[in-house]
Backbone bond lengths (Angstrom), bond angles and torsions (degrees), N, CA, C in turn:
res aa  C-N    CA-C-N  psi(-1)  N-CA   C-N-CA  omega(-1)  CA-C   N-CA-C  phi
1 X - - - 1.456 - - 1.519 109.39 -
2 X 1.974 127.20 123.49 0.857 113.01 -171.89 1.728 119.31 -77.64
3 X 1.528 91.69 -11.97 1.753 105.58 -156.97 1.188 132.34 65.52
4 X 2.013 93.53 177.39 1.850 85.14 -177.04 1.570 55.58 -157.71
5 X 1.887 88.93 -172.47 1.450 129.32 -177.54 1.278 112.08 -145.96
6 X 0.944 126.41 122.06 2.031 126.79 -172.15 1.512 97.33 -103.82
7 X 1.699 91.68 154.53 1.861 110.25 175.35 1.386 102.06 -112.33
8 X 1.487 115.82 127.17 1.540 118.97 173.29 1.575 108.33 -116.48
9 X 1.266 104.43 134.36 1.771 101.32 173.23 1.396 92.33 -143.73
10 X 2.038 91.57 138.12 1.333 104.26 169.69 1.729 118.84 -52.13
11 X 1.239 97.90 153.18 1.920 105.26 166.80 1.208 112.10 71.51
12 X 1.235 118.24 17.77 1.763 130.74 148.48 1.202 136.09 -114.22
13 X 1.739 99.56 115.23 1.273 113.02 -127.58 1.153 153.42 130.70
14 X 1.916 91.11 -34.52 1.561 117.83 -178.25 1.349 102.47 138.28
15 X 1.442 126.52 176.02 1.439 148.07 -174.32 1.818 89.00 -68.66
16 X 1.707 116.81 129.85 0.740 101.31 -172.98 1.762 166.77 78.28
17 X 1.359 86.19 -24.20 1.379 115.93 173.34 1.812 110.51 -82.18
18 X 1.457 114.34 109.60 1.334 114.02 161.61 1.791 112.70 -59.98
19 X 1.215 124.93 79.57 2.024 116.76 149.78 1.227 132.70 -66.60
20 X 1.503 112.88 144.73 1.492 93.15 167.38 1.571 116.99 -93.54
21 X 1.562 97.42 160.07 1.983 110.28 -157.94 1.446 84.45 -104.50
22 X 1.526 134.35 -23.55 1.381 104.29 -170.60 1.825 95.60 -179.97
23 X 1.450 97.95 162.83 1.375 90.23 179.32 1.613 101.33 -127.57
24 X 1.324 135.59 146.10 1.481 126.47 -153.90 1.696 85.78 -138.93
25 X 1.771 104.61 129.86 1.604 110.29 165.67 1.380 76.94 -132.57
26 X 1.846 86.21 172.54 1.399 110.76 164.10 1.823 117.51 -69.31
27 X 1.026 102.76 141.14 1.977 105.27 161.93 1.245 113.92 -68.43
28 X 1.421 120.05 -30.29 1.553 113.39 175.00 1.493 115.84 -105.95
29 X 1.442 126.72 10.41 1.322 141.76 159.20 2.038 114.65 -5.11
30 X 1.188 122.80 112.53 1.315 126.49 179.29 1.560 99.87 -108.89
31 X 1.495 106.26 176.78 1.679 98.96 167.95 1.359 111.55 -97.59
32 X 1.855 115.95 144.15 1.319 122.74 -165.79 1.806 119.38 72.83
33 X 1.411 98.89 12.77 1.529 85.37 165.68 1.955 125.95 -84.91
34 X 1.256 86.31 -1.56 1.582 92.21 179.97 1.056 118.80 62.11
35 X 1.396 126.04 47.95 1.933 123.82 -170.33 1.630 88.31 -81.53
36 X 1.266 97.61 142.41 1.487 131.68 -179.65 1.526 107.54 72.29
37 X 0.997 125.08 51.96 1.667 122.06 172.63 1.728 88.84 -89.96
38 X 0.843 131.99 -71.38 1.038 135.73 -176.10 1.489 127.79 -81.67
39 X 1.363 136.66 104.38 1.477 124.17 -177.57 1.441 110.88 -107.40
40 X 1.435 127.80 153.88 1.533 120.99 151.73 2.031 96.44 -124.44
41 X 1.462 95.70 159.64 1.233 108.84 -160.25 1.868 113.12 -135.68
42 X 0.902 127.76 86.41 1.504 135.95 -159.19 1.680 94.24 -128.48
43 X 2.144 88.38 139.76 1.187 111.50 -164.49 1.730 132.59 56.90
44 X 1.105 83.46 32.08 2.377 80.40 177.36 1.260 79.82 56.37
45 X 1.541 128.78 98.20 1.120 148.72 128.83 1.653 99.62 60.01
46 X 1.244 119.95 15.75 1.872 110.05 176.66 1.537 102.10 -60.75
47 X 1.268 98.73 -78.82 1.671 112.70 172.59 1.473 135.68 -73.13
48 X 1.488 156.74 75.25 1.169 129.72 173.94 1.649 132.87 -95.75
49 X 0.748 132.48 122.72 1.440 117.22 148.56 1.271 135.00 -80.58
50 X 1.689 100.27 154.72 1.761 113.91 -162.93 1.204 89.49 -132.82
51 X 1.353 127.50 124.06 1.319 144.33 136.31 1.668 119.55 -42.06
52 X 1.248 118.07 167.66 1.757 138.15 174.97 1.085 96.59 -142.37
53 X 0.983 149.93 57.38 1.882 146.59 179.14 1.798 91.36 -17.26
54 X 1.468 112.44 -69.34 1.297 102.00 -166.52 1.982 126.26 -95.50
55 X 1.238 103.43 30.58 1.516 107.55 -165.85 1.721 90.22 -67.77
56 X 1.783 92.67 142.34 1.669 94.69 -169.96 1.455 120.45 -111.60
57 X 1.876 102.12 16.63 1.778 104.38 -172.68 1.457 91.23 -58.46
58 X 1.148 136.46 -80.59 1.607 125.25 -161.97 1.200 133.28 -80.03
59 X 1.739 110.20 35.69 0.929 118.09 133.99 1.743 78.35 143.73
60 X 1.497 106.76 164.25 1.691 138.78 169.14 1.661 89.28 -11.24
61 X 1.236 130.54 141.96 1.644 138.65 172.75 1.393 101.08 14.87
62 X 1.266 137.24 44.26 1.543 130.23 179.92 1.385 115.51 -59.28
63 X 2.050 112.53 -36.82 1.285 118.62 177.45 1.566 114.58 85.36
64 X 1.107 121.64 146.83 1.316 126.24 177.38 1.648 125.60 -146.33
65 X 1.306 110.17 177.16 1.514 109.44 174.11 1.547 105.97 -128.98
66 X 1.200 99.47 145.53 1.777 102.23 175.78 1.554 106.86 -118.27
67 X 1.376 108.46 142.43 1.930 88.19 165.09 1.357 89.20 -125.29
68 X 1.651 81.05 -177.13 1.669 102.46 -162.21 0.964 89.63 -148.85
69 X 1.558 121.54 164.99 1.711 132.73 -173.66 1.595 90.71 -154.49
70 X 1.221 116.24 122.01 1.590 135.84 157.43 1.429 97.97 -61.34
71 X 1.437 114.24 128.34 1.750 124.21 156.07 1.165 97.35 -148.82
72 X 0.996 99.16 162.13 2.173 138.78 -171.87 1.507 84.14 -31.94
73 X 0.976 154.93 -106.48 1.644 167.82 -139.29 1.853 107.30 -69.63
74 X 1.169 113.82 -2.67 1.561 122.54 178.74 1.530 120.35 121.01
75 X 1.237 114.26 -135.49 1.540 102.01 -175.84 1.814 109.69 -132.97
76 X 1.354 87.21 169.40 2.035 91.18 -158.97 0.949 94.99 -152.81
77 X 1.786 125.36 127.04 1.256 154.49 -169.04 1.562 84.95 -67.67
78 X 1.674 141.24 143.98 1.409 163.83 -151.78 1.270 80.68 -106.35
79 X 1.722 113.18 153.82 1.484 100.80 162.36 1.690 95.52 -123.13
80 X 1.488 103.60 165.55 1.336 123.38 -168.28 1.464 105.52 -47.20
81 X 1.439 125.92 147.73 1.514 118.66 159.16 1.294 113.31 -134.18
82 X 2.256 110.72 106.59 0.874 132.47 -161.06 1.786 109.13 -70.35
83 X 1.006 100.96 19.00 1.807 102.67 -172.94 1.508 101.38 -115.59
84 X 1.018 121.77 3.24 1.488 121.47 155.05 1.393 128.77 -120.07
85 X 1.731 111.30 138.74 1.487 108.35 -148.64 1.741 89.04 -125.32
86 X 1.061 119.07 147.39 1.486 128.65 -170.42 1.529 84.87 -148.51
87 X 1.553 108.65 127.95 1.419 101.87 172.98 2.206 92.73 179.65
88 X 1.278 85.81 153.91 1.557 163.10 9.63 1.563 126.59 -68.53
89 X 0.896 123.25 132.36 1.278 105.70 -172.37 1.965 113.12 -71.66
90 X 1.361 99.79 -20.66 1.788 96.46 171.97 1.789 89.11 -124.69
91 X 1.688 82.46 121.09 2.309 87.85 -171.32 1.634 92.47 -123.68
92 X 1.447 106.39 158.44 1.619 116.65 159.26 1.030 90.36 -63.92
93 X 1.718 108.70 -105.19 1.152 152.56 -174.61 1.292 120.55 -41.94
94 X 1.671 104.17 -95.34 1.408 118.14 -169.68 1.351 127.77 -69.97
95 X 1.464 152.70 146.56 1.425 135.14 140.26 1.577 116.69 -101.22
96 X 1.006 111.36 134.28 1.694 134.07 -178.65 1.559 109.61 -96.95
97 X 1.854 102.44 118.41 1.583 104.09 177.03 1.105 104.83 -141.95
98 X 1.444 112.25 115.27 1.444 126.79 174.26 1.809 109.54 -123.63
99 X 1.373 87.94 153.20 1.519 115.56 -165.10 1.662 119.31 -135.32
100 X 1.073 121.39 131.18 1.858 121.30 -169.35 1.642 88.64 -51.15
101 X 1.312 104.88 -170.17 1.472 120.09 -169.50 1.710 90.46 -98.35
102 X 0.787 119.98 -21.80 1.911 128.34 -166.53 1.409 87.12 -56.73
103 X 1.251 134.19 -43.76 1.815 129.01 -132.66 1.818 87.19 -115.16
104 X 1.374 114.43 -29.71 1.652 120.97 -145.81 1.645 96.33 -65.74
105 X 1.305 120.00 -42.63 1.353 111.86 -167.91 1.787 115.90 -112.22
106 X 1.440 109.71 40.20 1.323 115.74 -165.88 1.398 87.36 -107.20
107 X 0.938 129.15 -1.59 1.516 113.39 -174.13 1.828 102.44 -164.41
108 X 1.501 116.07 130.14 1.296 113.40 -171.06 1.935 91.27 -99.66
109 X 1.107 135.05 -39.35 1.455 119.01 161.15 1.738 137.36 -77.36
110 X 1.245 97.02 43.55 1.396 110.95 -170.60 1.568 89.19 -60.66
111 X 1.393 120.58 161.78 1.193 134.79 -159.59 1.336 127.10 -160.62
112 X 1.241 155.53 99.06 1.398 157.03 -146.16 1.851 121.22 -133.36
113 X 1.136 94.65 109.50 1.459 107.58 -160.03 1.816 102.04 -116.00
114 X 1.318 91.35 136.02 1.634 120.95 -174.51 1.315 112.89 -109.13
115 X 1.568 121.32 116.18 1.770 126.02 -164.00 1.497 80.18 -139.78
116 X 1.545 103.29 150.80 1.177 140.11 179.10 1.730 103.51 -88.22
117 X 1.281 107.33 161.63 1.634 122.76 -168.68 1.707 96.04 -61.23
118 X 1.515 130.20 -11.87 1.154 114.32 -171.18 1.745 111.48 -119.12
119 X 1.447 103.88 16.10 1.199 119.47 166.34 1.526 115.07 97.40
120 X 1.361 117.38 19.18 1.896 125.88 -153.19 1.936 78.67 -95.35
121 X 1.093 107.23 143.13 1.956 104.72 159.49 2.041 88.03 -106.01
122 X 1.312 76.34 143.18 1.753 100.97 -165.56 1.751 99.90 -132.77
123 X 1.103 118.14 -2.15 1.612 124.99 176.94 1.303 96.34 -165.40
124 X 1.578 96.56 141.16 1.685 128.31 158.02 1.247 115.65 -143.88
125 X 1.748 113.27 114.23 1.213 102.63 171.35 1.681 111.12 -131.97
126 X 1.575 117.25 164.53 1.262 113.72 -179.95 1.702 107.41 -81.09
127 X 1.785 123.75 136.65 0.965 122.87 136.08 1.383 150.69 -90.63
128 X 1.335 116.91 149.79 1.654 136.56 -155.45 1.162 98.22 -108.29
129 X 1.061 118.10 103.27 2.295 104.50 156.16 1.598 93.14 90.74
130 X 1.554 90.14 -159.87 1.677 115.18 -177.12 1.875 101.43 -92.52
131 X 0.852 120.83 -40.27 1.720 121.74 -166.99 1.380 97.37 -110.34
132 X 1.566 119.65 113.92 1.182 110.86 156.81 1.696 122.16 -126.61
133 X 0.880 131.91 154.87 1.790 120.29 -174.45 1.492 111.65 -99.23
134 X 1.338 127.44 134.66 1.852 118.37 165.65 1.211 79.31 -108.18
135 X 2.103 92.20 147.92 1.671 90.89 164.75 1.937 103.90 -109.48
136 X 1.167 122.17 125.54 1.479 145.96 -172.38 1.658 115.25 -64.58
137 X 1.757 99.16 -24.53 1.662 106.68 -164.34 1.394 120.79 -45.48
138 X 1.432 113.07 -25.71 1.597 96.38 161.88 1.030 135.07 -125.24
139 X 1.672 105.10 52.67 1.874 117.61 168.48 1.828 84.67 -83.05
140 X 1.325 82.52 -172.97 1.397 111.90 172.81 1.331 113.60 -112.87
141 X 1.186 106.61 159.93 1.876 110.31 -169.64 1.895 92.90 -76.71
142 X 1.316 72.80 139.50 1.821 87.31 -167.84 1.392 121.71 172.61
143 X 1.635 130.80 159.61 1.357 119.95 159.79 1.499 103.44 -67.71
144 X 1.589 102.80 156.63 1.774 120.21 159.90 1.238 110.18 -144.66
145 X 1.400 132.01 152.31 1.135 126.32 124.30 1.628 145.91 -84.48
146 X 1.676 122.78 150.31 1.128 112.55 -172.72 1.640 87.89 -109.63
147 X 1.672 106.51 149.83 1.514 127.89 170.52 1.341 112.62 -115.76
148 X 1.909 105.66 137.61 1.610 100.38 169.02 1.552 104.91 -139.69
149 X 0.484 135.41 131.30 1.285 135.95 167.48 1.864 118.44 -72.66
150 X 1.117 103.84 135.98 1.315 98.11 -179.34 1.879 105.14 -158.52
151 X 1.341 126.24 157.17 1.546 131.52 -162.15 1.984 114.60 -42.48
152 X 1.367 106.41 -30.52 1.578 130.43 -162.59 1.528 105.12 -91.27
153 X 1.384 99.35 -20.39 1.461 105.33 173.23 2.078 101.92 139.81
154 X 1.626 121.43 -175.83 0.969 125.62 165.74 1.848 107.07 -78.07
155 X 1.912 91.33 145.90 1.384 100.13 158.00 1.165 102.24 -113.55
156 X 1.687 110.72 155.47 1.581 133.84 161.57 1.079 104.01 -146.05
157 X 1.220 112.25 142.60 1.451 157.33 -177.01 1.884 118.45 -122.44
158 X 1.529 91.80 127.77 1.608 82.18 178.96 1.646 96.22 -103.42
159 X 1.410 126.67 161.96 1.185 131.18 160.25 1.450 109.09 -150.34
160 X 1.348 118.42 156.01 1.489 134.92 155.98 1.690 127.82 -64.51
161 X 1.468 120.10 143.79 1.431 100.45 -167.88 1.749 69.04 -130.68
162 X 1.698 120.00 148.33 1.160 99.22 -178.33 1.951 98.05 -119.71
């Protein structure tokens, strides 16, 4: 099953009435990737992400995240923004997040949040500058993703914690 994930908002429909606003798959959707097993949901539906537990571009059940951004006319898959680097992508300890200088001073509560493969945020921390470090040492070995928000839309990043 490739899946989907549906949008419901009250008062469509009528006074009261939960409708659904939209139904969201992947564009690169396979069978059995499970898109939407997992959702996270930030800002009243501005931003979401949708998981694939099993999407297999990077490799056998590697899994993925999709985002999405609500605008005036419906909703639109975010596109990647290659100017931010999150790495290692498989870490003990530390995670490393750097950003051009363009993005660094647009926002003094920039904010970076760490959710588990089943959508839980398990870290929030504030970022400073272009380079900042999370320390990971007491997740559990596992996939995660990290979230940031930034003017162009949210980034996420998946990485390994081993």
């Amino acid at each position: 099953d490739a899946g989907a994930a549906y949008v419901f908002n009250k008062d469509v429909g009528g006074t009261d009435n939960w409708g659904q606003v939209t139904k969201l798959t992947a564009e690169d959707a396979g069978a059995s990737d499970l898109f939407g097993r997992s959702v996270s949901i930030s800002g009243a539906l501005v931003n979401s992400i949708v998981g694939a537990f099993r999407e297999d571009q990077g490799g056998s059940d590697a899994g993925a995240a999709y985002m999405f951004k609500l605008i005036t006319t419906g909703v639109e898959e975010t596109p990647e923004m290659s100017d931010v680097v999150i790495y290692p992508e498989i870490a003990d300890d530390i995670i490393t997040i750097e950003y051009t200088i363009e993005y660094s001073g647009i926002s003094e509560n920039r904010q970076a949040a760490i959710y588990s493969i089943d959508g839980r945020k398990l870290i929030e921390q504030h970022l400073d500058g272009e380079r900042n470090t999370i320390s990971i040492t007491n997740l559990s070995t596992g996939t995660y993703f990290i979230h940031i928000d930034f003017p162009d839309g949210p980034v996420i990043r998946k990485f390994i914690k081993r």
